[in-house]
Every structure is written in C-alpha cells, then in structure tokens.
N, C-alpha and C positions, 0 to 999 in steps of 0.2 A: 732442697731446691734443685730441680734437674733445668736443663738447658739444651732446648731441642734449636739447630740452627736449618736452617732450610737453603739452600744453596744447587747452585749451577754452571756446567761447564762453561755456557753460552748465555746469551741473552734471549726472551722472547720464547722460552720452554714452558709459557704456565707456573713459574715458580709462585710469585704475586698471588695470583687467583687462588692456588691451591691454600694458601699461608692464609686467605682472608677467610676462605670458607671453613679452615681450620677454628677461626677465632670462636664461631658459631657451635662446637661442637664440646669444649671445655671452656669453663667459667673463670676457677682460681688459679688464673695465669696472667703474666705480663707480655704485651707485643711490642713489637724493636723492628724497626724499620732499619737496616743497617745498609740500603745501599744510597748511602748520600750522596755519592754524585747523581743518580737518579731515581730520588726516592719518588715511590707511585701508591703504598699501601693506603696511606691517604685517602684517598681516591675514592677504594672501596670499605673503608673503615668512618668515614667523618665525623675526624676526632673535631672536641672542642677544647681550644688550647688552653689550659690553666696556667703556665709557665714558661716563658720563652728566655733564651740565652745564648748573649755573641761567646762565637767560637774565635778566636782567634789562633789561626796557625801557619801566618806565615810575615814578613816583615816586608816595608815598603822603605827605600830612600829617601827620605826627606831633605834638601838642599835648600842652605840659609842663603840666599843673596847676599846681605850682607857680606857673608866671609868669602863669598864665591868669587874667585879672581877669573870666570870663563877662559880657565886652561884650557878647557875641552878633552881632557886626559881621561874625564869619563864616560863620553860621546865612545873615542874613538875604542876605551876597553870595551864597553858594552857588546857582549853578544847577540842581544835581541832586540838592540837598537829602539831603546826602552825611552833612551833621553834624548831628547827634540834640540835643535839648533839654539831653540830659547831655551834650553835648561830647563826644561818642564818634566818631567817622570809620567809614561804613558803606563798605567798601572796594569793594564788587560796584557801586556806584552812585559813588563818588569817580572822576574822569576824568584827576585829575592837573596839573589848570590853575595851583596853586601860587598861585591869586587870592587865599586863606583866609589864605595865608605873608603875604601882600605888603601886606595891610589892616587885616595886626592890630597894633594900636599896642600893645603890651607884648612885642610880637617873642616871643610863646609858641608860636610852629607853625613847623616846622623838615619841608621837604620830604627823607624818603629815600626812594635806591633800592628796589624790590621786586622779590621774585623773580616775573615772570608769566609764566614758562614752563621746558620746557626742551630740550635737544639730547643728542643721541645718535649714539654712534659703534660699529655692531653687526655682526656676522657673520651670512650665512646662506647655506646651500647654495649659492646662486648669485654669492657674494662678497661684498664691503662694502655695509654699507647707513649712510646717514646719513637721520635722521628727527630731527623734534623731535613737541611739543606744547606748543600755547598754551593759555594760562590762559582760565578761560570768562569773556566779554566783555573781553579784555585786546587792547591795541592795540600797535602795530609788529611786525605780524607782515611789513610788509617787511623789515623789519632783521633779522630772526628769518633769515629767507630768507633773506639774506644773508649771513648765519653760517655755516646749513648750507651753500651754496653752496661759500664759501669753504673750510670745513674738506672739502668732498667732493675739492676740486682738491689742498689737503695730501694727502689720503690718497690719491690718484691718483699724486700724486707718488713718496710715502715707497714703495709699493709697485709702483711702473712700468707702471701702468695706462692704456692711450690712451684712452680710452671713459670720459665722463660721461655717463650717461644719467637724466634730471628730469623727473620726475611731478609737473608745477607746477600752479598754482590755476585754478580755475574763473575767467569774468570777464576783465574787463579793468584791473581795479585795481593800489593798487600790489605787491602778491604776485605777481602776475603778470608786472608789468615786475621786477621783481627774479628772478623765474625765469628771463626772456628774454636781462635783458644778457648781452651778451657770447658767446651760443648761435651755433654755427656752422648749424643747420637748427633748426627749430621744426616740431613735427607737430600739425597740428590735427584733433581728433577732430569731427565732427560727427554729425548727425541728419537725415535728413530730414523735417523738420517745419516748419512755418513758423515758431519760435522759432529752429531750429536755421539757418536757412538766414540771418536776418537776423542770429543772432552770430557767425555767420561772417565775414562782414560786417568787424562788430566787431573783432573778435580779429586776422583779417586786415590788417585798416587799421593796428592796433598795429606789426605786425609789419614790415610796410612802414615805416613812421615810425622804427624803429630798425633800419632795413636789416636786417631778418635773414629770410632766406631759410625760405619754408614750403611745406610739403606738406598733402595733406588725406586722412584717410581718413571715408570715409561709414560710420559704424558702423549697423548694421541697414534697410541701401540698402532691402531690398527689401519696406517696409513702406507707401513711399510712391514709386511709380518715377517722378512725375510730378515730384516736389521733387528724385528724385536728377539725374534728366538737368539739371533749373533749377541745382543746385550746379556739373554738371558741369561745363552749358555756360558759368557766371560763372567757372570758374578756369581752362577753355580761355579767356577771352575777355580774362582779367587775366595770362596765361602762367603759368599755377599747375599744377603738376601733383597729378591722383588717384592716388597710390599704391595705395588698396588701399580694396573695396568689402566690406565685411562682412555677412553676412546677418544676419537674426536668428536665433539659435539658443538655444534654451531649456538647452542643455549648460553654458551660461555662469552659469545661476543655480546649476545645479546643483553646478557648481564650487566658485562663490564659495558656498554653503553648507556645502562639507568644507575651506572653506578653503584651495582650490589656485586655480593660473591655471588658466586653461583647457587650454596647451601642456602642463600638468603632468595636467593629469584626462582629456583627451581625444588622441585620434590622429587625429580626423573632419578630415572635409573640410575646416571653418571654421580646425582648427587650422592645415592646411598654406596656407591664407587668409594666415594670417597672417606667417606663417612667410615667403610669398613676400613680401608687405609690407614686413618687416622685411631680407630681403634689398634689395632696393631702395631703402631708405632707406639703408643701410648702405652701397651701392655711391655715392648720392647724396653722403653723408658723405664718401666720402674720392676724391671728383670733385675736376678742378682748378678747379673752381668753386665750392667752396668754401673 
C-alpha cells in the first residue's frame, strides 16, 4: 500500500482541485481529506455518507451547583474569562485548561469529555472518501488527522486498495505533520509568488526532517516566469524534482463553481497537464525508490 499525501506551504495554491481531479485518473485507491479545520474535498467529490463518528478531543468544566459555594476563585483564575458572574461556562471561549477543576476548593467543577468534531466514512463515484469536520475554534485537529488517517488505511485494507491518496493541511503545523507521517511521496503544490516560493521553503524543510521524499508542482507557472525558473532552479539545486507546471486557467473556477474537478468538467489542454502529472508521480510511487 503506498501513501501519496498532497500538501502546501500556504493556502489557496490549487492543492484541493488538483487532489479531486487526481481521484478521476486511478480507481484502486482511498481518498482523506486531512484538512479538518477546513475541509472542502467534499465539495468536489459528493460523497455519500455511510458512517458518521463524534471525535472527541478536548474537555469542557462542568460545575455542580450544588457543591458550588460562588467563591469566584474560578472567575478571577480564568484566562479567557470562560465563566460568567452566574457560574455559567462559555464553551466557544473555555480552552480546557482544567485550572477552574484544580482551584476550586469545594471540588464543584468536574472536567468532561466533549464532542468537537467529527469523522466520516463515505462513498463517491470515484471510491471511498474519508473526511471529517472540526468544531469552530476547537483544538487537536492533529489527532482528528490521525483518525482519519488511520481509519483510511482500515478501509484500504478491508477492501484491497493499494493507493492512499491525502489532501492534507495548508502550513507547517501539526495537521500537517500528522498528514505526512509515514507518506511514501509528499507532492507540494506551489505558486509563484514571493509568498509561495519562501513556503516552499518551509514545507520542504518539513519534509526533509522526516525523510519523506517530495515533488513539486508550480500551480499557475505562468503568471510569474521569473519566480517559476527561481523554484525551478532551488529544486534542481536541492535534487527535487518538478513534476508538473500548471498554467493558469480560468476553466478551474469554472469548475469548482458546478462543483466538479476540472478532469471531470474539462478535456483541455491544462486537464491532460495534469493527467501527465499525475502519471509521473504515480510511476515515482511505485519506483524502487521508494
């Protein structure tokens, strides 16, 4: 089973679109939507859910009345000023620090789990999709990642699929290293822009740090030729190879506005672009080098 993840220094590089029109182009694979705080593969894939599941990852105060003597000794530790002059727990602003639990001398606040998100296990045209959604401002969305991860490799399993292929987070954080571990190739989407060329950079340097072997495509090369030859020439000079140089094409909003890939709304030039792309990576994938 190989494990291609798809990844980004920045946000808003095309990684999404290129990931959906991927799905189109190989059959016996699993798709992972790994950016939960803002998953979008959806979108272009409409799955149909067969299995849904709360995540829980992170713990809320609950305070009994009863034992509650309104010391206010949790008011005034509170940093995020979580708890209201009634003793009420404002859960969009509580972070889960369990300080309020730990300080109150009548032991009236008792930390539970909460549900702040959740996971999914769906069908669509183009085979299994695993996605989730995280709660808005809710935290561990690496562990969330790692969930879906996990359960994409069960279902790879249970149904003899060789191909994982991960539409992971924007960044360098840890969603990001949680998309990576364990990835046989990493494809980084880029820009050529001066933003895009320094998260390269970034995102790069990641990847290196946990040995895992990457690619680069320049999405919309030819907006800036003077930044695309600077990428080129820093990933000849690092032994990196460019798979695949993307134009800009306006076919791609158009797309993603009836809600398809591009490989699904168009037959243009940019599609078989990609298509060669995706061939190439594919051959890289199941290299003895990897």
């Amino acid at each position: 089973m190989k494990t291609l993840t798809v990844i980004s220094g920045k946000g808003g590089t095309g990684k999404t679109s290129l990931v959906a029109s991927f799905a189109s182009f190989f059959n016996n694979k699993v798709m992972v939507d790994c950016d939960v705080d803002a998953a979008n593969l959806h979108l272009l894939l409409h799955p149909e859910i067969k299995k849904s599941f709360n995540f829980k990852g992170g713990k809320l105060p609950i305070i009994d009345k009863d034992k509650c003597s309104q010391c206010g000794r949790c008011i005034e530790v509170c940093q995020f000023d979580a708890i209201d002059k009634d003793f009420r727990v404002d859960p969009l602003s509580c972070e889960g620090c369990s300080l309020c639990a730990r300080i109150c001398p009548e032991k009236a606040i008792k930390m539970e789990e909460k549900i702040t998100g959740y996971w999914y296990i769906s069908d669509t045209k183009y085979g299994p999709l695993v996605h989730a959604r995280l709660g808005i401002g809710e935290g561990n969305s690496g562990k969330l990642v790692t969930q879906v991860r996990n359960t994409a490799e069960e279902v790879a399993q249970e149904k003899g699929l060789n191909l994982i292929i991960i539409d992971g987070s924007p960044g360098i954080g840890c969603p990001v290293v949680a998309s990576l571990t364990g990835a046989d190739l990493a494809l980084i989407v880029t820009e050529p822009t001066l933003s895009g060329v320094s998260d390269l950079e970034r995102i790069g340097g990641v990847c290196d740090h946990f040995g895992i072997q990457w690619v680069v495509c320049i999405n919309k090369f030819d907006i800036n030729l003077d930044n695309t030859k600077r990428i080129e020439k820093e990933c000849y000079l690092h032994g990196v190879q460019v798979v695949g140089k993307i134009p800009f094409d306006t076919s791609f909003i158009e797309a993603l506005v009836r809600g398809k890939s591009l490989a699904e709304y168009s037959t243009s030039k940019t599609t078989q672009q990609i298509k060669d792309m995706w061939n190439r990576i594919f051959n890289i994938l199941n290299s003895k080098n990897v």
